[in-house]
N, C-alpha and C positions, 0 to 999 in steps of 0.2 A: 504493500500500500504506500510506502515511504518513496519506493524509487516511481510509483504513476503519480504521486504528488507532486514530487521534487522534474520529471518527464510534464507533465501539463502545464507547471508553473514556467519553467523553459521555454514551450511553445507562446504561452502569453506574450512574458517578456519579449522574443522576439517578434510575434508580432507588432507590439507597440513602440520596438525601435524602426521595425522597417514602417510606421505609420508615423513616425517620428521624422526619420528620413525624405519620406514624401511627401509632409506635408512643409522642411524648411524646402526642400529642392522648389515646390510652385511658388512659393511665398519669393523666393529669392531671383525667381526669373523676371529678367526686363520687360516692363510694360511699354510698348510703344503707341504712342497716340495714331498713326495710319500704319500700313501695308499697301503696298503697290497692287493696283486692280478690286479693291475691293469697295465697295460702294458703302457700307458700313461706317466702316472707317473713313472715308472721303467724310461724312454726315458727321462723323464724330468732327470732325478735324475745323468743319464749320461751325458746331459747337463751341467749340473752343474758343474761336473768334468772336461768339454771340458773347463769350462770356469776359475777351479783354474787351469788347465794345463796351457790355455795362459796367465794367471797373474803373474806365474811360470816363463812362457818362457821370460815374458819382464823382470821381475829382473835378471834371468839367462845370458840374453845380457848383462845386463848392469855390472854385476859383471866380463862378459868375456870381457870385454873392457882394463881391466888389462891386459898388453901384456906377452904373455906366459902361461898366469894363466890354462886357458884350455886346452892345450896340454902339459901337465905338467907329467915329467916319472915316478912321487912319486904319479900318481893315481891311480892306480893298487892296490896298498899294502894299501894304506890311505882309500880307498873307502872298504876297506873288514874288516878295523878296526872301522869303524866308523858301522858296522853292520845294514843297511837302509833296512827297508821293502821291498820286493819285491813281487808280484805277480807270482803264478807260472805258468806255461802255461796248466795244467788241469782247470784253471779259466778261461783261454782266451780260449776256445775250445770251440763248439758248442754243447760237452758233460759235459757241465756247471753244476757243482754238489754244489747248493745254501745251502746244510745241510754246506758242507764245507768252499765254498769260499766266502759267504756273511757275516759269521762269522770273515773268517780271515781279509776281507777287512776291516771291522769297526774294530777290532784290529789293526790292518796296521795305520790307519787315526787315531787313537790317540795314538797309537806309535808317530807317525810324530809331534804329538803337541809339543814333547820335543826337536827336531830338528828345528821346526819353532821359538820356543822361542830364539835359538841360533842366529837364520836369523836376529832376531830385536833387538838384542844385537850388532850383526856383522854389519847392513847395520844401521845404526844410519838414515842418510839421506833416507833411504827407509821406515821408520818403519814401516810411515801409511798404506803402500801397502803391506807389509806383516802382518799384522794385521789387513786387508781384507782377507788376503788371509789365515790366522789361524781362523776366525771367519767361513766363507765359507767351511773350513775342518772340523771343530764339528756338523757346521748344515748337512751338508754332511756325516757325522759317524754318526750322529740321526736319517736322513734318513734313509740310509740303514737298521739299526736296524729294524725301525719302518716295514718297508719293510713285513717283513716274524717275523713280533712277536713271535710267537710258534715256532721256531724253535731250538732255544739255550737258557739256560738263562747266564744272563751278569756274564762273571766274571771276575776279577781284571786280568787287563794288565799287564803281568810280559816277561819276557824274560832275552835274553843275554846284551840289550843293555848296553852299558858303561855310565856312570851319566852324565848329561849335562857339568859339571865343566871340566870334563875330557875329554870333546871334543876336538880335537886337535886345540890350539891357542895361542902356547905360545908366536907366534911372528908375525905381519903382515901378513906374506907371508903362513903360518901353517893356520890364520883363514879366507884369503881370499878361498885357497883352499882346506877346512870344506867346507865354504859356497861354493862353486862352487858346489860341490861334492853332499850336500844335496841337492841344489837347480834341479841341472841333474838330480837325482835320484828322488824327487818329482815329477817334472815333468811328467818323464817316467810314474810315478808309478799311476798319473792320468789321462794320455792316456790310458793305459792299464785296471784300472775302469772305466773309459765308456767303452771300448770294452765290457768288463766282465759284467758290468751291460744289456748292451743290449743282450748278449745272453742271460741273466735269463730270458728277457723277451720273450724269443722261446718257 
């Protein structure tokens, strides 16, 4: 009776290491926000973007809490100097051209890395939430990538933009409405990547 005690108690134990084993080995495998081809994960990846858009939208309130700051008549000329990505509307279209526009969009999203660095410069008191919300944008610009691998290869971000230092802030009033300006303009510009992502997956 001692040795089918000591024989069952064995079989336990092993089983509960090898349930042990199985359950660190799934816990410990990489989650990835898309997969190449999969329409799921395309929808999650829009998700994603639904959600730096309202993280967007609560610092955007709270920076237009400054009275006047957003109906301001120097936005016009300021918002064309500050040069912000924008989506064009062959990406919003159901005639979605992914050679093109999945390309331009992960360019677009770390473009904006140099505009968010400015956000947590300018919003002291917000930092941490913009630095969710810059983190959220690179795994989001990895995504997409990851998205359609063969289709581009990576190459250095260059443009028109103007160098962070040079952003307009020489006085309060100059870097609260920067920040307004990038913040609208984000925003916008990750409503408009969920749209664009869900059509790719048509």
């Amino acid at each position: 009776m001692a040795g089918t005690s000591f024989y069952s108690t064995s079989i336990q134990l092993s089983v509960c290491l090898a349930i042990t084993i199985l359950v660190k080995s799934v816990s410990s495998a990489p989650v990835s926000v898309a997969s190449s081809g999969d329409t799921g994960n395309k929808n999650s990846v829009a998700d994603t973007a639904k959600i730096i858009a309202e993280e967007a939208r609560e610092l955007y309130e709270e920076v237009c809490k400054t009275p006047n700051l957003c109906t301001n008549s120097m936005e016009h000329n300021l918002k064309q100097e500050l040069n912000l990505p924008q989506i064009t509307n062959r990406c919003l279209s159901k005639q979605f051209n992914k050679d093109e526009c999945l390309p331009k969009i992960h360019r677009d999203l770390l473009r904006f890395q140099k505009y968010l660095t400015f956000l947590k410069k300018a919003l002291k008191s917000e930092k941490e939430k913009v630095e969710s919300v810059q983190h959220k944008t690179k795994t989001l610009a990895e995504a997409i990538k990851n998205m359609e691998k063969n289709l581009y290869e990576e190459k250095e971000v260059t443009g028109t933009d103007i160098p962070m230092e040079n952003l307009p802030s020489k006085d309060a009033w100059s870097e609260k409405l920067t920040t307004y300006l990038i913040l609208q303009s984000f925003r916008n510009y990750m409503i408009n990547t969920s749209r664009a992502i869900r059509n790719s997956s048509g």
